[in-house]
N, C-alpha and C positions, 0 to 999 in steps of 0.2 A: 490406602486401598481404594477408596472412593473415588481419588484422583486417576487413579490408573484405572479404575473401571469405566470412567468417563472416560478418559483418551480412547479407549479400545473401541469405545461405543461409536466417539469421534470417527475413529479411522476406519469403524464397519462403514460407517454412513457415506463418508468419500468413497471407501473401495466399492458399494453399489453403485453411487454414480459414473467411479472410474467405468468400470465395466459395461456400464449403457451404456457411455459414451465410445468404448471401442468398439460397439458393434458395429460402428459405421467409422473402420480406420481409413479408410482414405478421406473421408469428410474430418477428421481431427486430425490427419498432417496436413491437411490442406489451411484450418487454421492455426495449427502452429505454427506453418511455414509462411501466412500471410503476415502474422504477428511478428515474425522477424524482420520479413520484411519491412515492413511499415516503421516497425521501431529501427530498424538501418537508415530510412530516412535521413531520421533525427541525425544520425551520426554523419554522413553525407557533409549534412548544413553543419558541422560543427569542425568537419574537415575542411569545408570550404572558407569556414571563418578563419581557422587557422593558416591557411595558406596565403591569407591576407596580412594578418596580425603577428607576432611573438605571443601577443598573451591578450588574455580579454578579462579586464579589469585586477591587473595584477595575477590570474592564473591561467596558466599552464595550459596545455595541451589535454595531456594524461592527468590533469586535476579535475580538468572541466570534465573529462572521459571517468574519472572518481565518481563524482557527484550523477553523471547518467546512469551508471553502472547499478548504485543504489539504489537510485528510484526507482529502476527497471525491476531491481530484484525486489523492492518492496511489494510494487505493482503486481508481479508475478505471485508472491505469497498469495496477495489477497485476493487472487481472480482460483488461484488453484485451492488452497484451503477455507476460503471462505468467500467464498461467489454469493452464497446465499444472502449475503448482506442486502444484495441487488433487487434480490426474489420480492424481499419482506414489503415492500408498495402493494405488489399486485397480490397477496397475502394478504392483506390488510383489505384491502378493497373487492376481495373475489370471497375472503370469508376463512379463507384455508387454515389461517392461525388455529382457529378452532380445533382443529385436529394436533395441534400441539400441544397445546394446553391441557388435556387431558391424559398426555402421554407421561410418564415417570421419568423426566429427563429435564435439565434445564432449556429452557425454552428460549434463550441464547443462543445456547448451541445447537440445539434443532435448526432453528432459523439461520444459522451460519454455515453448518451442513447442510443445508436442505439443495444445496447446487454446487458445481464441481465446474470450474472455468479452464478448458484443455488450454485455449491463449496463455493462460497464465503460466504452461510449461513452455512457452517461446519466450517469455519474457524470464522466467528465473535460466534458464540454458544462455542464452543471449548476455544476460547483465549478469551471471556468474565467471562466462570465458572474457567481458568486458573488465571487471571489478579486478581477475586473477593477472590481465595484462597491463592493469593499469598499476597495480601494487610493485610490479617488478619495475615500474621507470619513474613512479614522485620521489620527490626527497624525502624519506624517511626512514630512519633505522630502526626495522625491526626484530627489535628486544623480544623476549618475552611476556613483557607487561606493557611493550606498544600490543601484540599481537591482541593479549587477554583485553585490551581496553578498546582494541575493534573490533573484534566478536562483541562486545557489549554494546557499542554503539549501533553494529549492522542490525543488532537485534530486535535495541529500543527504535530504530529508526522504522523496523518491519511493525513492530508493534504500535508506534503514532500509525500510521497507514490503515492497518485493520481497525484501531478506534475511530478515525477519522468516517474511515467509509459506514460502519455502524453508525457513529450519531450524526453522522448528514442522512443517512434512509433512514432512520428512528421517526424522524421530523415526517416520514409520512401517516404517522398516525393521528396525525393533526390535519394534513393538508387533504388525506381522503381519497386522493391520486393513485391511479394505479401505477405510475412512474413517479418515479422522483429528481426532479430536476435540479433541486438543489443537491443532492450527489453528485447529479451528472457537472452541474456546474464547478462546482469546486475540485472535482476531477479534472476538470477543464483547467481549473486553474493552479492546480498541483502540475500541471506539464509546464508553467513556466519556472517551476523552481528546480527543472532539470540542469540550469544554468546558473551562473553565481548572481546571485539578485543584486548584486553591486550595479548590473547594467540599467536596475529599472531606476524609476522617479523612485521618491519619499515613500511617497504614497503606494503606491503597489508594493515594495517593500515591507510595509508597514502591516497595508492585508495578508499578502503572502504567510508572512509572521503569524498573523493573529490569530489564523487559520487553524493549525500552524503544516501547512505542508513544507514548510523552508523545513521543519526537523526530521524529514524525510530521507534530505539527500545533503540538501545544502551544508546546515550546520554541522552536521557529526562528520563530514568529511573534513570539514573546516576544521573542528577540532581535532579530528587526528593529524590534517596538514600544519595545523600551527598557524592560518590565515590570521592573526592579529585579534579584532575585537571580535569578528566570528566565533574566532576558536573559545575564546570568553564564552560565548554564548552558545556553544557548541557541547559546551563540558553540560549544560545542563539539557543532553537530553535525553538520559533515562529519567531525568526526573519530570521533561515534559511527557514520555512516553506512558506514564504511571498515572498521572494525571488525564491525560485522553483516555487511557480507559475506563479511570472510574468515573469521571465527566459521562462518557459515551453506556455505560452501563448504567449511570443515572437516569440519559434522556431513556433508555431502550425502556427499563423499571416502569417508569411516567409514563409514558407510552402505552404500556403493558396495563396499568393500571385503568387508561381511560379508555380502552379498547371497551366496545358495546356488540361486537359480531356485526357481519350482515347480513343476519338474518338466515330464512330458510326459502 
């Protein structure tokens, strides 16, 4: 009962936002429509490579179109249900928390509802019609327990993503900043694992991983493609998805804890 009263409380809080935000609908197709575009780019360069290559590091066309598909719909989750992760710097540094803290609600969720990202309806539409044209041409037979075992993986892979973006802005509660550039940056760096990191050096690999935005897009696609030692290390990513969050709900906790207001 408690959990379902939260989600309801969840989805009042987006459906407020939803609603400001369409009072100005042409200003939010305008960015939903930029955010396709933009993210069509990407696909562009990925067509262009293909038109060069057979395959880019051992995959496919419609593999490489896998692994974009994912991130894009990860991306999209976390910009439409939980934008607010963004907010919590300038929260932090303007004083605002304050008024969650006081309210009867986990102050997670507050802060992860507290903003509603419409982009992030051009990226889950965009990497859903991507994700659904790419499944009909990889090599895979899907069974019923390939399908149950990609719904699991589409999901821990949505879930690495929102813990990711929470505990890189948690860190602004240390840094004092009203932006957080360590978010921004590793967002940054989460867009090169839109690609099989087979291409990079050691080293960025290795970051990539550590990060881990590779178990975004890269690995669970691997693991349902069967790529080899990927796919090895692909099976374990709801167990890294599970781990990011209670990681990412530790730094948030810590955080929380050393919070001093700004004052009056």
């Amino acid at each position: 009962m408690v959990l379902l009263m939260m989600i309801r409380v969840y989805l009042r809080l987006l459906g407020a936002h939803l609603r400001a935000v369409l009072e100005y609908r042409y200003d939010a197709l305008l960015t939903i429509g930029a955010t396709v575009l933009g993210q069509g780019a990407g696909l562009v360069f990925v067509g262009a490579v293909f038109a060069q290559v057979p395959e880019l590091a051992g995959w496919t066309r419609w593999e490489v179109v896998c692994v974009y598909a994912m991130v894009l719909l990860a991306e999209g989750v976390g910009s439409l249900f939980f934008e607010g992760t963004w907010q919590l710097a300038g929260m932090i540094n303007g004083g605002d928390l304050d008024y969650l803290l006081v309210r009867p609600y986990p102050v997670t969720l507050q802060v992860t509802g507290s903003a509603l990202g419409v982009n992030g309806l051009g990226n889950v539409l965009l990497g859903g019609v991507l994700l659904v044209g790419a499944v009909g041409q990889v090599d895979v037979d899907w069974q019923p327990v390939t399908i149950g075992w990609a719904v699991v993986l589409l999901v821990s892979a949505l879930a690495t993503k929102v813990a990711i973006n929470l505990a890189t802005n948690s860190v602004a509660f240390w840094l004092l900043s009203p932006s957080s550039s360590l978010a921004a940056g590793v967002h940054v760096l989460g867009d090169l694992a839109r690609y099989p990191i087979t291409v990079y050096g050691v080293g960025l690999r290795v970051l990539l991983t550590l990060l881990p935005v590779t178990f975004v897009g890269y690995f669970p696609a691997a693991a349902l493609l069967g790529k080899g030692v990927s796919a090895t290390v692909g099976l374990l990513t709801p167990v890294v998805a599970v781990l990011c969050l209670i990681i990412a709900r530790q730094i948030f906790k810590a955080g929380l804890r050393r919070y001093e207001s700004a004052g009056s």
